[in-house]
C-alpha positions in Angstrom: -18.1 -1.7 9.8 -14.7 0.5 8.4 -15.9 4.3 8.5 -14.0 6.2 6.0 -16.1 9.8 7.0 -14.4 13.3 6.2 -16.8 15.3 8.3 -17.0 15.6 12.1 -19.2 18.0 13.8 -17.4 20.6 15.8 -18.8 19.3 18.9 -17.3 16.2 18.6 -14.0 17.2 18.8 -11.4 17.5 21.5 -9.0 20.2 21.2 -6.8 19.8 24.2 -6.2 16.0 23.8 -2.6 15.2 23.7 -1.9 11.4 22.9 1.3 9.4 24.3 3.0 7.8 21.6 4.2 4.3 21.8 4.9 2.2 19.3 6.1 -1.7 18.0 6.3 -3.2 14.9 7.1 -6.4 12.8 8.4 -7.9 9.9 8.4 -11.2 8.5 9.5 -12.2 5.1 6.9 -15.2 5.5 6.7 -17.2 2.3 8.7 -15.5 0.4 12.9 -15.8 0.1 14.1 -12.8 1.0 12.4 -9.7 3.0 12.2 -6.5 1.4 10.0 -4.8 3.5 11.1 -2.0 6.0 9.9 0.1 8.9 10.6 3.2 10.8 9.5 4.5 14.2 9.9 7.4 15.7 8.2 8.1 19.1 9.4 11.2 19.9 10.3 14.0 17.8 10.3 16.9 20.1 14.1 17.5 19.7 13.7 17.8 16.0 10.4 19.7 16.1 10.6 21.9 18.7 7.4 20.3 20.1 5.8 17.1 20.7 5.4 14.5 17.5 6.3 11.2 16.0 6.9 10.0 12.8 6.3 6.0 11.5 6.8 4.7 7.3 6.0 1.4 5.8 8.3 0.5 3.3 7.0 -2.5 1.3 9.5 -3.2 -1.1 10.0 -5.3 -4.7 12.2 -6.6 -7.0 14.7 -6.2 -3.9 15.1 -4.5 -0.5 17.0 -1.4 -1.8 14.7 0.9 -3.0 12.6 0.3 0.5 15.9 0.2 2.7 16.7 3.8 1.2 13.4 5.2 1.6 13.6 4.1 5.4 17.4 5.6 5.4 16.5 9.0 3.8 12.8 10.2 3.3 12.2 11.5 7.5 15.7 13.6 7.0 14.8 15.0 3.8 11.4 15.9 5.0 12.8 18.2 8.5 15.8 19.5 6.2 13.2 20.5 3.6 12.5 24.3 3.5 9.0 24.0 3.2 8.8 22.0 5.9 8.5 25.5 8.3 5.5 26.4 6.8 3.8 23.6 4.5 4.0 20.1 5.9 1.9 18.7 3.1 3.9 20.4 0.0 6.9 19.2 1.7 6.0 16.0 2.1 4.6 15.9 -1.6 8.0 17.1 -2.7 10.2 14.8 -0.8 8.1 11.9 -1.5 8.8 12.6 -5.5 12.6 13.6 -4.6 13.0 10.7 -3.1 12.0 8.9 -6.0 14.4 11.0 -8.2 17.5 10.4 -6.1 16.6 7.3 -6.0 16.6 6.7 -9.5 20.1 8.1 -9.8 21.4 6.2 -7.5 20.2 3.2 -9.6 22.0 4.9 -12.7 25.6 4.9 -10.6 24.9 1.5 -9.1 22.2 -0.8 -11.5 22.3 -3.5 -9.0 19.8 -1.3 -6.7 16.9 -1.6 -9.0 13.8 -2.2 -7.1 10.9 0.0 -5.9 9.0 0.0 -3.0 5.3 2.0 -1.6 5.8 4.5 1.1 3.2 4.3 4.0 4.1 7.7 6.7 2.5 8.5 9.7 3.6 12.0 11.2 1.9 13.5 14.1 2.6 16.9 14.9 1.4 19.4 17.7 0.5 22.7 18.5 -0.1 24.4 22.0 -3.2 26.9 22.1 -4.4 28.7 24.5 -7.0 26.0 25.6 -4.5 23.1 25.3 -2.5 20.6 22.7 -4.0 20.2 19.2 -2.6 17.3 17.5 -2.9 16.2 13.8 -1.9 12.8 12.2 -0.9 13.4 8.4 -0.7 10.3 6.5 0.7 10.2 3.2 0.5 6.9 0.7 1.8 5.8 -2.6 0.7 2.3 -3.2 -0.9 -0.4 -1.6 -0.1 -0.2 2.0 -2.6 1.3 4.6 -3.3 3.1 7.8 -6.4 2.1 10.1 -6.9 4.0 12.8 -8.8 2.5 15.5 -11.3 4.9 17.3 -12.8 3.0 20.0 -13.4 0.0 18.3 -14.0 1.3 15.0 -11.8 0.7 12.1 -11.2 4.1 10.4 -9.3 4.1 7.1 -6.9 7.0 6.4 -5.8 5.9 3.1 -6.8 3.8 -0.3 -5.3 1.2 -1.8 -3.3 2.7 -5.0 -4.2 -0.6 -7.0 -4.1 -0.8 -10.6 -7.7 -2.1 -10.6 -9.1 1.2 -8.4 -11.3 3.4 -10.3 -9.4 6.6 -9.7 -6.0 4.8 -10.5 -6.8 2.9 -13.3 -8.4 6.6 -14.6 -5.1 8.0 -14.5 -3.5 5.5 -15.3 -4.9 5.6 -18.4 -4.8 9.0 -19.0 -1.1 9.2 -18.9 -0.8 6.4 -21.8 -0.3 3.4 -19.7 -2.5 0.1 -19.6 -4.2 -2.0 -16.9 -4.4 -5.7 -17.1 -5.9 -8.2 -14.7 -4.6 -11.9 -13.6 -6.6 -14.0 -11.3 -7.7 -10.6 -9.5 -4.7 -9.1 -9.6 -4.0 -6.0 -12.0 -1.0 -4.7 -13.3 0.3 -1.6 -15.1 1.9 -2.2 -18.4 1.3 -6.3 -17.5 4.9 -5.5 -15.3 3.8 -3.7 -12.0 0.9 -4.7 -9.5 1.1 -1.0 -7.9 0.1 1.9 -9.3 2.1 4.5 -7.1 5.8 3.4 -5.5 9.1 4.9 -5.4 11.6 3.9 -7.6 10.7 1.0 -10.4 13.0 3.1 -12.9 14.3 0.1 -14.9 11.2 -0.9 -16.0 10.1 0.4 -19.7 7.7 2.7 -20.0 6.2 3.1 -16.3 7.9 6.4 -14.8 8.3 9.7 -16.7 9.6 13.1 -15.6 8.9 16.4 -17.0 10.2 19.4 -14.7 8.6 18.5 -11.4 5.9 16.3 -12.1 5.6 13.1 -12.8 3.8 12.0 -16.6 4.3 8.3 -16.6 1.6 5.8 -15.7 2.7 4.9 -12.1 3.7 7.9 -9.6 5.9 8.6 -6.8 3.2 11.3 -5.9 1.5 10.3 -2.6 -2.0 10.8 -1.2 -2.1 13.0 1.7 -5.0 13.3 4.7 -5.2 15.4 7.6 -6.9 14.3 10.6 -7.2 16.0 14.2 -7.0 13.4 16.7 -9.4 12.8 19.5 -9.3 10.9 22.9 -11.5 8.1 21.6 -9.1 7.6 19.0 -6.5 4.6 20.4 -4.4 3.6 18.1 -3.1 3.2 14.2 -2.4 0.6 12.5 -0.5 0.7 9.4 0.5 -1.9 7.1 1.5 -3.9 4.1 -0.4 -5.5 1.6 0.4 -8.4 2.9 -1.7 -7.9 5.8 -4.4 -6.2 4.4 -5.1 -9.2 2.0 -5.7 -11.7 4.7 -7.0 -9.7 7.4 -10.0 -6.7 6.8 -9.6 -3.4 8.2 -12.2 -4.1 11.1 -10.8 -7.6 12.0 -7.3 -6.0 11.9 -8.4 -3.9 14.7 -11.2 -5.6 16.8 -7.9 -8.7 17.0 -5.5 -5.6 17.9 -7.4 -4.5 20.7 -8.0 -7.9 22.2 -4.1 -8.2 22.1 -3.6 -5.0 23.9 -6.4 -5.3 26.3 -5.0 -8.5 27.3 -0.8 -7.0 27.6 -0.6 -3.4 26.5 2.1 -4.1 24.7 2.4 -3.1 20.9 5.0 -4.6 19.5 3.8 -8.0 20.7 0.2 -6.8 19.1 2.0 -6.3 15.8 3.6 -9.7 16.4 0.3 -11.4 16.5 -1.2 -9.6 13.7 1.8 -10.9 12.0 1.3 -14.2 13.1 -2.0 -14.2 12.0 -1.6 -13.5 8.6 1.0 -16.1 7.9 -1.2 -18.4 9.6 -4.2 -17.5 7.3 -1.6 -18.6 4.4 -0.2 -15.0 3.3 2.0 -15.5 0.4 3.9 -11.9 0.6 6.1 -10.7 3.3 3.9 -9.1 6.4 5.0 -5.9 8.2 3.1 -3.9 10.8 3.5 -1.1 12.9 1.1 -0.4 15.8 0.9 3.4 17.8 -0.9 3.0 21.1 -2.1 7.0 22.1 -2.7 6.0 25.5 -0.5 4.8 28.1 -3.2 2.9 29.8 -4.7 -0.3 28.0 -8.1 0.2 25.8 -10.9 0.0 28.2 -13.5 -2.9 27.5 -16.4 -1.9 25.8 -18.4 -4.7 25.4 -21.2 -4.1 27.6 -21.5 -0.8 25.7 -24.6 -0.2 24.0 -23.3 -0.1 20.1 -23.5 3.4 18.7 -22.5 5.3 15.5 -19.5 7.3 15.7 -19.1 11.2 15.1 -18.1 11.8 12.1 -14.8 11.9 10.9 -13.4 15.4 9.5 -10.4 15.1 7.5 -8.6 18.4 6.6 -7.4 18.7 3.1 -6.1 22.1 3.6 -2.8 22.6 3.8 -0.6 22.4 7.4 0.9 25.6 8.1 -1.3 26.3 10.8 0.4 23.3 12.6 4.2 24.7 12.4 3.8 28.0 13.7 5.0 28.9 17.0 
């Protein structure tokens, strides 16, 4: 069962937990040509934050690698040189996700041969020292169809939709802004052009992307969807990926097969190997990428002898950051 919850009793949290991030991912172009998918990973950001934290993106990329290869090359800098950062992680990343998608589009207009677009998938973690102990938060922000599964002792939490053209909400606003949704052997598509309904870049096609001031008006958005969620120590590891996982492999099997891996070698980049492997084996037709964050240095323990049990709840703050970044 995937729990998608956004409230956790009080009780049920820990506030001195302080995860140890490590991290491995993988990228295979799989049936198709070329790859245009890339990945970032950042273990350690203390240097940059002046405290502990990490930082991951999912790139999945179309029409070519560029617009994902710059969004890898540019979005983490942009996000700690950002003013707001200081004291409003989730308006600065809103505003570097669609800044990003502007500079991108001008640096299509000086060079045409970059047209592309790409989602964006981040995971940042960031910490804060209280007077019991570490608190630490995991913000992740999505435009498109990649997602982050968190696994929390077995259990497959999502931390972010699908931004399909078919979703209700999507598809809603899609509409709204004067745009269209049609559907092709399940698939839907904005305009009939685009199968995403949020992605950076995607400037050269008619009609999709508009501008006016600051926001965005046209049919499919740079803007991302942002969650907030306090981590706990039942909660051992994320998972975040593209499409082209996710449409072979559900959230749950995703991370009962992760844990087998890592119970078995503790390794994560040879658990996002195999979750690789395993959706080109179960004939995926789209280039796979995965990046797996372990928060525990020791292997998950086995819990199969475990009576099963509901989980608390999951609380996911939708207020802003600012707490986080003051010292």
């Amino acid at each position: 069962m995937v729990h998608n919850e956004r409230e956790r009793p009080a009780e049920a949290r820990n506030l001195a937990y302080a995860p140890k991030c490590r991290s491995g991912g993988c990228s295979e172009r799989g049936k198709r040509r070329t790859l245009e998918d890339a990945l970032v990973q950042v273990d350690d950001l203390s240097d940059q934050l002046g405290s502990s934290g990490a930082f991951y993106g999912v790139f999945d990329g179309h029409d070519g690698a560029d617009a994902a290869l710059y969004a890898k090359e540019h979005l983490l800098s942009l996000l700690l040189q950002d003013p707001l950062f200081s004291t409003s992680v989730e308006k600065a990343v809103k505003k570097v996700f669609l800044r990003l998608d502007r500079d991108f589009k001008e640096a299509c207009q000086r060079d045409s041969s970059l047209d592309s677009g790409t989602t964006a998938l981040i995971g940042l973690l960031q910490s804060r020292y209280l007077s019991f102990g570490e608190v630490v938060h995991l913000l992740v922000a999505n435009a498109g169809d990649c997602r982050a599964v968190l696994c929390r002792r077995g259990l497959a939490i999502e931390l972010s939709d699908d931004h399909t053209p078919l979703s209700e909400g999507e598809r809603k606003r899609i509409e709204s802004a004067g745009g269209t949704v049609t559907e092709t052997e399940a698939v839907g598509y904005v305009n009939g052009q685009l199968s995403v309904a949020r992605s950076i870049g995607d400037w050269f096609y008619d009609g999709l992307k508009g501008l006016k001031g600051h926001c965005e008006t046209g049919p499919v958005i740079a803007e991302p969807e942002i969650r907030v969620y306090e981590l706990s120590e039942e909660d051992e590891f994320l998972l975040l990926g593209c499409d082209g996982l996710w449409n072979k492999i559900s959230s749950q099997t995703a991370v009962q097969f992760a844990r087998n891996q890592l119970m078995k070698h503790n390794d994560p980049k040879r658990c996002s190997e195999a979750l690789v492997q395993e959706a080109l084996m179960l004939e995926a037709d789209d280039n796979v990428t995965v990046i797996t964050v372990c928060f525990q240095t020791k292997a998950p323990p086995d819990i199969s002898a475990e009576t099963p049990r509901e989980p608390a709840k999951i609380r996911f703050n939708y207020s802003r950051m600012e707490h986080l970044v003051k010292k």
